[in-house]
C-alpha positions in Angstrom: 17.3 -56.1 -82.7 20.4 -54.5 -81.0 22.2 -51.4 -81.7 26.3 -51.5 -80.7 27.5 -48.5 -78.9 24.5 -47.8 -77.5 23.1 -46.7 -80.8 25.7 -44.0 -81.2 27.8 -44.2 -84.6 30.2 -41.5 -86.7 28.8 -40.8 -90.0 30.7 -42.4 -92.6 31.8 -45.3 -90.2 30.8 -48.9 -89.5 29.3 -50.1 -86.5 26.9 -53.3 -85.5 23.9 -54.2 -84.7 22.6 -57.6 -83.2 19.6 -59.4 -84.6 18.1 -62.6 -83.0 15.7 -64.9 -85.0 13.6 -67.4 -83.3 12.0 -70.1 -85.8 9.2 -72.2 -84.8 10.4 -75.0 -87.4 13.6 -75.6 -89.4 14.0 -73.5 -92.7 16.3 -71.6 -95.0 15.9 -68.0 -95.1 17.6 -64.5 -96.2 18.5 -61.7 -94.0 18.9 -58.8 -96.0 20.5 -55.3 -94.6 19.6 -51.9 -96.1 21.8 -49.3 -94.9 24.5 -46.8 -96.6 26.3 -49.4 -98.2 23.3 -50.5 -100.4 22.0 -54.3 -99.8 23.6 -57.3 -97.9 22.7 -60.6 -98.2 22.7 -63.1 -95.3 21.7 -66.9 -95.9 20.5 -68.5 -92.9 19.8 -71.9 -91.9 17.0 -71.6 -88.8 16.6 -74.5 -86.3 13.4 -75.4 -85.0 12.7 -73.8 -82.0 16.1 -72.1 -81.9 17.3 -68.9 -81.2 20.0 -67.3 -84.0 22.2 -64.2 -82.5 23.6 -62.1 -85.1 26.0 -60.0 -84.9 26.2 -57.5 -88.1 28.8 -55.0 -89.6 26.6 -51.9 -90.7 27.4 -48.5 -91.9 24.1 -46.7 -91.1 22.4 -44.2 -93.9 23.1 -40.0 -92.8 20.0 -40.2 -90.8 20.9 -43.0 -89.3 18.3 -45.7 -90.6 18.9 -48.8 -91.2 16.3 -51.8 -92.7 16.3 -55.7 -91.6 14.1 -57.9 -93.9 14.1 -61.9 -93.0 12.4 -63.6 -96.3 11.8 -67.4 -95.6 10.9 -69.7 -98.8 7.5 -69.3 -98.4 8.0 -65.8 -99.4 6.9 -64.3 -96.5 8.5 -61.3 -95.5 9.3 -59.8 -91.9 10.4 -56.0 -91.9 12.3 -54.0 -88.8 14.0 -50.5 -88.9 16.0 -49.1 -86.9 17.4 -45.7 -86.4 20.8 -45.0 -84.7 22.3 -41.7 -83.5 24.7 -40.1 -85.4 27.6 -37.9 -83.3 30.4 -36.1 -85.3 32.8 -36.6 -82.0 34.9 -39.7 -81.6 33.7 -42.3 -79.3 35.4 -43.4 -76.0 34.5 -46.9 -75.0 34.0 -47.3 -71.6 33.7 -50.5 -69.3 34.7 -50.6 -65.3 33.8 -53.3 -63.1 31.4 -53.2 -60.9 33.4 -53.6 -57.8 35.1 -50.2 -58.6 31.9 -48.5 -59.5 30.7 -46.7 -62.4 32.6 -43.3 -62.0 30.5 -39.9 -63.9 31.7 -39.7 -67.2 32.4 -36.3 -66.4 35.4 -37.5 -64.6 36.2 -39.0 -68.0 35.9 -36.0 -70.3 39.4 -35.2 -72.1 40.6 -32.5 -73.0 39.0 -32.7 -76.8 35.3 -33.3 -76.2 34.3 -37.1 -77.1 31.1 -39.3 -76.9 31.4 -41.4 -73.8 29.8 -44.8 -74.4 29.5 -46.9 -70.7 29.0 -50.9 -71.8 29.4 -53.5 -69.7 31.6 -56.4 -71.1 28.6 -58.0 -72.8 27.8 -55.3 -74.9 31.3 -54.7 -76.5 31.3 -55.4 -80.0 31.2 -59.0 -81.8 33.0 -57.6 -84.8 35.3 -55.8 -86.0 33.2 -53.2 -87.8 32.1 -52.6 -84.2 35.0 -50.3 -83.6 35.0 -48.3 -86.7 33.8 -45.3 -84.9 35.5 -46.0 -81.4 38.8 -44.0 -80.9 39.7 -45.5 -77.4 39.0 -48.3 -75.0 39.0 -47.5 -71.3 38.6 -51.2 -69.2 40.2 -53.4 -66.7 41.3 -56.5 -66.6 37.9 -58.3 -65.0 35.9 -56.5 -67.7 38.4 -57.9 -71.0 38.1 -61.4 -68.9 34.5 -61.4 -69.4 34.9 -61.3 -73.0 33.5 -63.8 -74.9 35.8 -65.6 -78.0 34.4 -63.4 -81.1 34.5 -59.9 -78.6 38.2 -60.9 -78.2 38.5 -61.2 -81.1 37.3 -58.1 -82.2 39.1 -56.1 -79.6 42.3 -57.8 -80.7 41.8 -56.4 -84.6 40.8 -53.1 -83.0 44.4 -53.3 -81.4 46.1 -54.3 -84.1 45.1 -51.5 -85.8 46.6 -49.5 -83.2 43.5 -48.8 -81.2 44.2 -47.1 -78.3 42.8 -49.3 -75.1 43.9 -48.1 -71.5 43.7 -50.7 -68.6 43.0 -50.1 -64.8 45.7 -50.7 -62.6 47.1 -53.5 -65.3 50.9 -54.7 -64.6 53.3 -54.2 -67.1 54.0 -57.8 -68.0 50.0 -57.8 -69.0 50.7 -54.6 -71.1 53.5 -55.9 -72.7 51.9 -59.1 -73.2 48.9 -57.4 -75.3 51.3 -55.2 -77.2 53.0 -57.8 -78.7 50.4 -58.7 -80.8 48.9 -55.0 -81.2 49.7 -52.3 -84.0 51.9 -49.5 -83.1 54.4 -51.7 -81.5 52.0 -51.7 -78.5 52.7 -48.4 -77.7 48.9 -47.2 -77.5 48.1 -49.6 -74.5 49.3 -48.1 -70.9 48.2 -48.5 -67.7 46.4 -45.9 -65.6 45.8 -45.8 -61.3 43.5 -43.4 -61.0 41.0 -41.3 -63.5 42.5 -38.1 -63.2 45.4 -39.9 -65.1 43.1 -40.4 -67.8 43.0 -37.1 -69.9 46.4 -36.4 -70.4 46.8 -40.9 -71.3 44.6 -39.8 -74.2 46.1 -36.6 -75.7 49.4 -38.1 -75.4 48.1 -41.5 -77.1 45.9 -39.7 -79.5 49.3 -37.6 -80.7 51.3 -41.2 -81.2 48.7 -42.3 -83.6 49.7 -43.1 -87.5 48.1 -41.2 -90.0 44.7 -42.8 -90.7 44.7 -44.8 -94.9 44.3 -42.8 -97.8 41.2 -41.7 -99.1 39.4 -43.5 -101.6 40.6 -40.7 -104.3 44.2 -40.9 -103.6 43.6 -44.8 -104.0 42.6 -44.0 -107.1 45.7 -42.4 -108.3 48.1 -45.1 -108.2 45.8 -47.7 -110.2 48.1 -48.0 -113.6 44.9 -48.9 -115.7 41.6 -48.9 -115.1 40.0 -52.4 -116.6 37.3 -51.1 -118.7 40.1 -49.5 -120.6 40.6 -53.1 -122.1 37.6 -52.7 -124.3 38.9 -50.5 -127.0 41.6 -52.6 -127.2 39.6 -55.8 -128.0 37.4 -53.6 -130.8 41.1 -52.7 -132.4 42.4 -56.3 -132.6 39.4 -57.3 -133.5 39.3 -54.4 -136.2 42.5 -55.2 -137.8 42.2 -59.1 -137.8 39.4 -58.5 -139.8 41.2 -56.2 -142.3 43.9 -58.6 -142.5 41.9 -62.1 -143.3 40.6 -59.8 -145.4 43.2 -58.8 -147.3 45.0 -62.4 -146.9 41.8 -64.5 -147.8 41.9 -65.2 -152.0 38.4 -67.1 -151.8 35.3 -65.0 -151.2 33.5 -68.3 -149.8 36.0 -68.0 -146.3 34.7 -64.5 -146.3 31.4 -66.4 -144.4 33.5 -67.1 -141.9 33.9 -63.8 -140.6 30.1 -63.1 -139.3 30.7 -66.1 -137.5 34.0 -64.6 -135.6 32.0 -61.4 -135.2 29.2 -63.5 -133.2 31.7 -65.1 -131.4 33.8 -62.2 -130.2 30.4 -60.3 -129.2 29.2 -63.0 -127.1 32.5 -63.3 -125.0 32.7 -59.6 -124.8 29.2 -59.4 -123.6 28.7 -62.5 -121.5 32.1 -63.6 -120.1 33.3 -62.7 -116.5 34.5 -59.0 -116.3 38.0 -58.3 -114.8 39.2 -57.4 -112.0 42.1 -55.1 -110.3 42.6 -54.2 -107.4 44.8 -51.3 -105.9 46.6 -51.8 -102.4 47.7 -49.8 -99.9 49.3 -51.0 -96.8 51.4 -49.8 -94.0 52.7 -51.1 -90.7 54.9 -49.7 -87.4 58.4 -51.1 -87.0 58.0 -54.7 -85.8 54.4 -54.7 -86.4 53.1 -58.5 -86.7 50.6 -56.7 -89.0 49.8 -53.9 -91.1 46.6 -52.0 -91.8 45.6 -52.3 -95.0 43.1 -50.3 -97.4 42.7 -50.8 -101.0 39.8 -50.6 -104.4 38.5 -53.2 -105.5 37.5 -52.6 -109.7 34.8 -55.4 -110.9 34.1 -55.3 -114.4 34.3 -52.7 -117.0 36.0 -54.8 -119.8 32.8 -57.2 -120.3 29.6 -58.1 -119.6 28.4 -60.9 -117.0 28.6 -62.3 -113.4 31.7 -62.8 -111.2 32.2 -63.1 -107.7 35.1 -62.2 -105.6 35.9 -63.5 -101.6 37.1 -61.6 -98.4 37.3 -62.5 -95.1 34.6 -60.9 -93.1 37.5 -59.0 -91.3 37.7 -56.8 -94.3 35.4 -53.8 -94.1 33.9 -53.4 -97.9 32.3 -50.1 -98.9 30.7 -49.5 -102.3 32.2 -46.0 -103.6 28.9 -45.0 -105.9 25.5 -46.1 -106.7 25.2 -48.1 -103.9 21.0 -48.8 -104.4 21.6 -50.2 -107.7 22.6 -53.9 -106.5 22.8 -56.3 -103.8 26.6 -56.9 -104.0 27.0 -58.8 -100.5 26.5 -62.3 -99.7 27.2 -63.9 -96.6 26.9 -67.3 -96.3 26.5 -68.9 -93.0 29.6 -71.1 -91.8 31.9 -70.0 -94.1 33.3 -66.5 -92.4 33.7 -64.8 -95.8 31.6 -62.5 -97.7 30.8 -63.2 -101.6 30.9 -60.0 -103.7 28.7 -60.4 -106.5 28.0 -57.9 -109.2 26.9 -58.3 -112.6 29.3 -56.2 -114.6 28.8 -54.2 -117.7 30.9 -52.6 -120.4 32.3 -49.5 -119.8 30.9 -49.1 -116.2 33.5 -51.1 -113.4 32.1 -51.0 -109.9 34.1 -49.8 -106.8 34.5 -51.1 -103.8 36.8 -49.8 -101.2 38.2 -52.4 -98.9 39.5 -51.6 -94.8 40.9 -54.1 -92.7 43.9 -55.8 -91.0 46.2 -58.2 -92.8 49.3 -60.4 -91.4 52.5 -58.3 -92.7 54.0 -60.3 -95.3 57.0 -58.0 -95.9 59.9 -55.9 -94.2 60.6 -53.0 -96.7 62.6 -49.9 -95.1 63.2 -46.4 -97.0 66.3 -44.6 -97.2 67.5 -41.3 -98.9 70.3 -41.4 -101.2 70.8 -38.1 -102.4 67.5 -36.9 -101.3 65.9 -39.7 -103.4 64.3 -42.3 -101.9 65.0 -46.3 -101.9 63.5 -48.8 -100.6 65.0 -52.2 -99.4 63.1 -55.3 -99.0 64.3 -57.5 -95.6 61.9 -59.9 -95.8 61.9 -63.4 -96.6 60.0 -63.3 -99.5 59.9 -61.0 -102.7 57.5 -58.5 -102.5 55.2 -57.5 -105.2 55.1 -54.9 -107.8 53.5 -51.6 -106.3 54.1 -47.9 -106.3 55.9 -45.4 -103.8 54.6 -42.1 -103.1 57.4 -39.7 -102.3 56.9 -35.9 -102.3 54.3 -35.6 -105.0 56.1 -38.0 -106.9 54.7 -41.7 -108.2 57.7 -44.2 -108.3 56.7 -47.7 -110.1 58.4 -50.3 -108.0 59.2 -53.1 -110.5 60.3 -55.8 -108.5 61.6 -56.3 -105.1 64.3 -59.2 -104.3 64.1 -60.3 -101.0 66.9 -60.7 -98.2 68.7 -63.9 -98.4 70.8 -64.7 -95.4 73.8 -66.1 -97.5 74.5 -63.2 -99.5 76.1 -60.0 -98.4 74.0 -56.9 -98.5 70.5 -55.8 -98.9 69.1 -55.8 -102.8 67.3 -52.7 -103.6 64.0 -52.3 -105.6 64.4 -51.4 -109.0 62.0 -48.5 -109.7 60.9 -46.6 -113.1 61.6 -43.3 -113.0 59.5 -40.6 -110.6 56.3 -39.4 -112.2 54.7 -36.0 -110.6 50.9 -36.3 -109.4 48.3 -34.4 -110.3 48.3 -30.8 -108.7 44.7 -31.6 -106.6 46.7 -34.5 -104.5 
């Protein structure tokens, strides 16, 4: 096993870890990860006599432990732990090549303290979890030309959501060339000439930065109805169609056929597929290609059973309480997206929080009319229903009509009325 970062990580934040499996004959088997997050399942097909490199999103427990567990199908099990190092500064990635020689990281120090993490190209992160505690990138270009396709990768979802990565001696057709398809409008990659440079890059970069997602609670606040809430609603109809055959029904004998109504509506209640909502938020730059996104996942609440809901394994899930009580994860090898799995129950939905970086499907802009805020859709498609938060105000966007190029001027969202938000936003 392999710790990213040099085993360093921010509490509360994802980072990797790299697990190779060598297999003296061909199997199946599961990898299972227990760390903050609860249980994640990997399934693995081993080759005989070949080695498997993982490379695995993790959000590591507060002291930093985190438990492998490979199960093959004979039931044998093989146990690992590791323990990473938790720092409460942000991290400063770190990779020079070795013609221009590993400088002292005191050279390197900024103004705000941060962790300096040294790597060579090799060890920079597979995925993008790998960067969830890193705050800048300092390279060149021989280092980022080392990278392999999945580091690139990674780097380039780091980017696009406007990481800050600073390049030795880089031209500015190779800056402008990464920036166009980085967050931020590209405006948090430069190019430095010597170290001394360096600091002030940072603070300057670090001040340009967005605002990082909302928190999980002011998520919360702009679901319109929370799925378990469905339930009493069911028992009511149900209720009243039973008063009205009731009353309706002239021969006793039909009566019978109300047990059998009851038995029917239980067992969808309590064995069909709960529902599921999910609350989005998700902002972008002027002329960003993409835009960060972060949003809740609700699964269940409304019935009873098993459902299963698919993300790409860009998407950074998080489960926001009892997180020992299931193993909601699956990967499964080949695919690139993770299964979340739950067996729901009534009255008790499960959170998950989701991070990540999606392709931005719309062009909304805000102005003021008045002092109250409208928002105009300039994109080629119509954008969904959602909510605007404006100065402690909630305004329910109904429906917005996108641009069309034959038509004079710009259609703008029709919205419900402003709603205040609760006095602890």
């Amino acid at each position: 096993m392999h710790a990213g970062l040099l085993g360093k990580f921010q509490p509360g934040t994802t980072t990797e870890i790299g697990v190779e499996i060598v297999s003296s004959h061909a199997a199946r088997a599961d990898l299972s990860i227990s760390d903050a997050n609860g249980r994640t399942l990997y399934h693995l097909q081993l080759n005989e006599h070949a080695r498997k490199k993982l490379w695995i999103g993790i959000k590591p427990k507060k002291d930093g432990s985190v438990t492998v567990t490979l199960t093959a199908p004979s039931e044998k099990t093989l146990t690992h732990s590791i323990t990473l190092t938790a720092t409460r500064l942000p991290i400063t990635l770190v990779s020079i090549a070795p013609n221009e020689g590993m400088r002292s990281t005191a050279q390197l120090k900024t103004t705000e303290e941060s962790a300096i993490v040294m790597l060579s190209s090799a060890r920079f992160p597979h995925t993008t979890q790998g960067y969830g505690a890193v705050q800048s990138v300092i390279t060149d270009l021989e280092s980022l030309a080392a990278l392999g396709q999945r580091q690139s990768e990674a780097l380039g979802q780091y980017l696009a959501g406007c990481g800050i990565l600073l390049l030795d001696k880089a031209s500015s057709s190779v800056v402008e060339r990464l920036g166009r398809s980085a967050g931020c409008g590209g405006h948090l990659i430069r190019s430095y000439g010597q170290l001394s440079e360096i600091p002030q890059l940072l603070q300057q970069l670090d001040g340009l930065r967005p605002p990082k997602p909302p928190e999980s609670k002011t998520l919360a606040l702009l679901t319109s109805s929370q799925p378990h809430m469905a339930v009493p609603l069911y028992l009511f109809g149900y209720l009243l169609l039973m008063v009205l055959l009731s009353s309706l029904l002239t021969r006793p004998a039909l009566l019978l056929v109300l047990p059998l109504l009851t038995t029917a509506t239980g067992l969808v209640v309590w064995y069909g597929t709960g529902g599921q909502q999910l609350t989005l938020w998700a902002e972008a730059e002027t002329g960003d290609p993409v835009a960060r996104l972060a949003a809740i996942q609700y699964s269940g609440g409304d019935r009873r059973g098993f459902q299963e809901t698919t993300f790409t394994a860009d998407v950074v899930i998080t489960r926001l309480e009892n997180p020992q009580t299931s193993t909601p994860i699956e990967h499964r090898e080949g695919d690139d997206l993770y299964h979340l799995t739950s067996n729901t129950a009534l009255f008790a939905p499960t959170r998950y929080r989701l991070d990540g970086i999606v392709r931005q499907p719309h062009r909304l802009s805000l102005i003021l009319d008045s002092g109250q805020p409208i928002v105009r859709n300039t994109g080629t498609r119509a954008s969904p229903a959602g909510r605007l938060l404006w100065k402690r105000h909630s305004y329910f966007t109904l429906h917005c009509p996108h641009f069309h190029p034959m038509k004079h001027g710009i259609p703008n969202c029709r919205a419900k009325p402003p709603q205040p938000l609760p006095s602890d936003y």
